[in-house]
C-alpha positions in Angstrom: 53.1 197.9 304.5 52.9 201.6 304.4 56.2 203.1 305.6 54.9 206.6 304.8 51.4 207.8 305.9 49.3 210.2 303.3 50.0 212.7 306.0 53.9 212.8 305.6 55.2 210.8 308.8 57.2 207.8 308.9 56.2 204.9 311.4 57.8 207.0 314.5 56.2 210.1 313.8 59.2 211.6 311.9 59.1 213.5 308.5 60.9 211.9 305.9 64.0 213.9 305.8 63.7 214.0 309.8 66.8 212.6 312.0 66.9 210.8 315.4 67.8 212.4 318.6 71.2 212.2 318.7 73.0 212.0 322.3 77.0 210.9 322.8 79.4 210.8 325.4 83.0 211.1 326.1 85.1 209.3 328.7 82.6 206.3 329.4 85.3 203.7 329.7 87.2 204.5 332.5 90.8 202.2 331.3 90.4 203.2 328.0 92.8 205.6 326.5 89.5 207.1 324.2 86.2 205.9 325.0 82.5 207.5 323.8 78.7 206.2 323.1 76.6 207.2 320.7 73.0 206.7 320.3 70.7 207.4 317.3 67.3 206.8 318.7 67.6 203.8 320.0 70.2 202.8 318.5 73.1 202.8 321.2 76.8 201.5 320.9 79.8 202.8 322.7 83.4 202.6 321.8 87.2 202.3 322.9 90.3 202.7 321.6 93.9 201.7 322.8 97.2 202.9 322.1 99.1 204.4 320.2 100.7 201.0 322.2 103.9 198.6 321.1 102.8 195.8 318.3 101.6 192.7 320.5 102.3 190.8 317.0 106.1 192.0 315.8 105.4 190.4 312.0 102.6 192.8 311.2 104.9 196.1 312.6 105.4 198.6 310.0 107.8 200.9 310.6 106.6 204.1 308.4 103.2 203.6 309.9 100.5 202.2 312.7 98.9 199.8 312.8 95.0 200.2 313.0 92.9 197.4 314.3 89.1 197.0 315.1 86.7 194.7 316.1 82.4 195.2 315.9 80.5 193.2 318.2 76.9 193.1 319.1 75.5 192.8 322.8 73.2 189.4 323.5 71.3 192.0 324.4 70.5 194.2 322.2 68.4 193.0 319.7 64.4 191.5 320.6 66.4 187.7 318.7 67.8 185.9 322.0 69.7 183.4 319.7 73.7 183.8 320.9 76.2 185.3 318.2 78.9 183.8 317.7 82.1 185.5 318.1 83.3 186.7 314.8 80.5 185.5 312.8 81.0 187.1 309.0 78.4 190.0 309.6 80.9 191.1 312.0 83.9 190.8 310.4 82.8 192.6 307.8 81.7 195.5 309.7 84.5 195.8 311.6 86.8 196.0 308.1 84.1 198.6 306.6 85.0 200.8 309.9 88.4 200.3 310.2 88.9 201.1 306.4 86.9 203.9 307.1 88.5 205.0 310.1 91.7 204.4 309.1 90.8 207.5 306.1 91.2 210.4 309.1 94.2 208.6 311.3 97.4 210.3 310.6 98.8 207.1 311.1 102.3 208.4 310.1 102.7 210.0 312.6 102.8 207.0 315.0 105.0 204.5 313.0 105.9 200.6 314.2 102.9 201.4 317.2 99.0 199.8 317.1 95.6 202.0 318.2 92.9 199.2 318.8 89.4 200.1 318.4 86.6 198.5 320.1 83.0 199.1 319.0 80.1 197.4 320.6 76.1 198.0 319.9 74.3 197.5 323.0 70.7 198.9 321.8 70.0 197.8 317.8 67.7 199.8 315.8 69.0 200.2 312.5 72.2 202.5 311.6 74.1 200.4 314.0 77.6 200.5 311.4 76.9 204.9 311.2 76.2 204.8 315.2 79.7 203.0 315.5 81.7 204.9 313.2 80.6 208.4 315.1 81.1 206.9 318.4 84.7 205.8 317.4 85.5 209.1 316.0 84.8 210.5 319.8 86.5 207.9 321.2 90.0 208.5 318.7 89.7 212.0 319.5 88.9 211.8 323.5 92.5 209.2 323.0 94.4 212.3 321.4 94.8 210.4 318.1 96.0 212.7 315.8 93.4 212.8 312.7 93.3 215.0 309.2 89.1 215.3 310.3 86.9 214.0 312.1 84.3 211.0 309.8 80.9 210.7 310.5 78.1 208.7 309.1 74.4 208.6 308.1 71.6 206.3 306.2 69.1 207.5 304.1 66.9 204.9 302.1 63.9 204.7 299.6 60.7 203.3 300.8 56.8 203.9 299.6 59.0 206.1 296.5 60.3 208.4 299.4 63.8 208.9 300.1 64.2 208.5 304.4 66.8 210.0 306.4 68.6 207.7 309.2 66.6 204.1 308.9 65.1 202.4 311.9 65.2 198.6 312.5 61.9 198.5 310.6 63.0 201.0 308.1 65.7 199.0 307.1 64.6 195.4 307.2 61.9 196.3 304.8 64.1 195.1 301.7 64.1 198.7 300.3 67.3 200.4 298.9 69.5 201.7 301.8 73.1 204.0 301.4 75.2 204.4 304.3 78.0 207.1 303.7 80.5 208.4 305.3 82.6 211.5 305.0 85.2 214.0 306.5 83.2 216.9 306.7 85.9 219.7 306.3 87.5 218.1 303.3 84.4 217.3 302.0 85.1 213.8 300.9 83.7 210.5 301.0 85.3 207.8 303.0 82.3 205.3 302.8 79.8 204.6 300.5 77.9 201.3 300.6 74.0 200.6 299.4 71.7 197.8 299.5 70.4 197.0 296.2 69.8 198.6 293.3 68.4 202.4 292.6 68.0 204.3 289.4 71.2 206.5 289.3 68.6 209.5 289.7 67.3 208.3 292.5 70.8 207.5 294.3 71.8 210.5 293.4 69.0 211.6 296.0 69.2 209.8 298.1 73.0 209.9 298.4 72.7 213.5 298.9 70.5 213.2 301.7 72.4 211.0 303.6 75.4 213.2 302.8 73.1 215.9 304.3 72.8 213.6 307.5 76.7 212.9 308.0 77.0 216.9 308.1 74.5 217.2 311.3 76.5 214.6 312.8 79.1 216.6 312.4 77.7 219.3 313.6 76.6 217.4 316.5 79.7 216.1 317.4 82.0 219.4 317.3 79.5 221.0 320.0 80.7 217.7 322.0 83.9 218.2 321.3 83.7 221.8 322.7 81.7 220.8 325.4 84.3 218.5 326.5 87.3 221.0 326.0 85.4 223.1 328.1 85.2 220.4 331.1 88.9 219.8 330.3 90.0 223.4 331.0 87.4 223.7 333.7 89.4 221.2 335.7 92.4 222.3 334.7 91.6 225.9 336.0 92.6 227.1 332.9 
């Protein structure tokens, strides 16, 4: 199948180094402490986090620390495959340990010692980048709760298909087999908090292809602080500040 045409566009019509529309959200969950959705073209999840709240489970307390919990989840819904997913099926587990480790880079969790933040992330519209849609959406969501954090993480895919590195895989993109690097990074410090790829790619070419989706986390971020300032602006709006 030809991912790129001889013209230069990608089965939607974008150029290979060409992002989704972005759109998020803050406040969506109305008993939420944090709450935000993301969507990536249509890609769509939204997210909530709880606490800082007292350990429900005293034996995993840590007293110089807090605890940080998360669970991933996937809408009946929200792919075209009706089959029902079991509840903590290993796909799922797994994501929700690649974003809680990733997550758990930017939370200043010192700061809130022998206490647990819970983080809910669930895609309800699947069409590729759903782990990247998740970890920006629970960035919102920890900073519309008032977690403290070092930076804000965001996250991008870039792949290589038809020898052309792509920006931000679709569902098609990315069940095509092809090599495919999901990173994640706190834009200010400029570091790396997430780095995982599908098969293998001359070091070269990941090096590319890397970059690009490096390139990708920094729109988000840029994306994202306009939301943030949008939403401080709402804030002191209603404040009459």
């Amino acid at each position: 199948m030809e991912y790129v045409s001889p013209e230069g566009l990608r089965i939607d019509g974008r150029r290979p180094l060409e992002m989704r529309k972005l759109h998020a959200e803050m406040g969506v969950v109305a008993k939420a402490d944090g709450s935000a959705s993301f969507v990536m073209g249509n890609t769509k999840v939204i997210a909530a986090v709880y606490g800082p709240r007292e350990v429900q489970n005293r034996s995993q307390q840590m007293s110089d620390q807090a605890l940080v919990r998360c669970e991933y989840s996937m809408a009946n819904f929200s792919t075209g495959d009706r089959m029902r997913k079991q509840k903590g099926d290993r796909r799922s587990t797994e994501i929700s340990l690649v974003i809680r480790q990733t997550l758990e880079a930017c939370i200043l969790t010192h700061l809130m010692p022998r206490s647990q933040i819970d983080i809910y992330v669930q895609v309800l519209q699947a069409d590729g980048g759903t782990r990247s849609a998740c970890i920006n959406a629970a960035t919102l969501a920890l900073a519309d709760a008032a977690i403290p954090m070092r930076d804000i993480v965001t996250s991008c895919s870039a792949g290589y298909l038809n020898s052309t590195p792509l920006l931000d895989l679709n569902y098609v993109e990315d069940s095509a087999g092809g090599p495919d690097v999901t990173v994640g990074i706190l834009p200010k410090m400029d570091k790396v908090t997430l780095l995982q790829m599908d098969s293998k790619l001359p070091i070269d070419i990941f090096e590319n292809v890397m970059q690009l989706a490096i390139e990708g986390c920094k729109a988000v971020a840029t994306y994202i602080q306009e939301i943030l300032l949008e939403n401080t602006k709402q804030l002191e709006y209603h404040r009459g500040v």
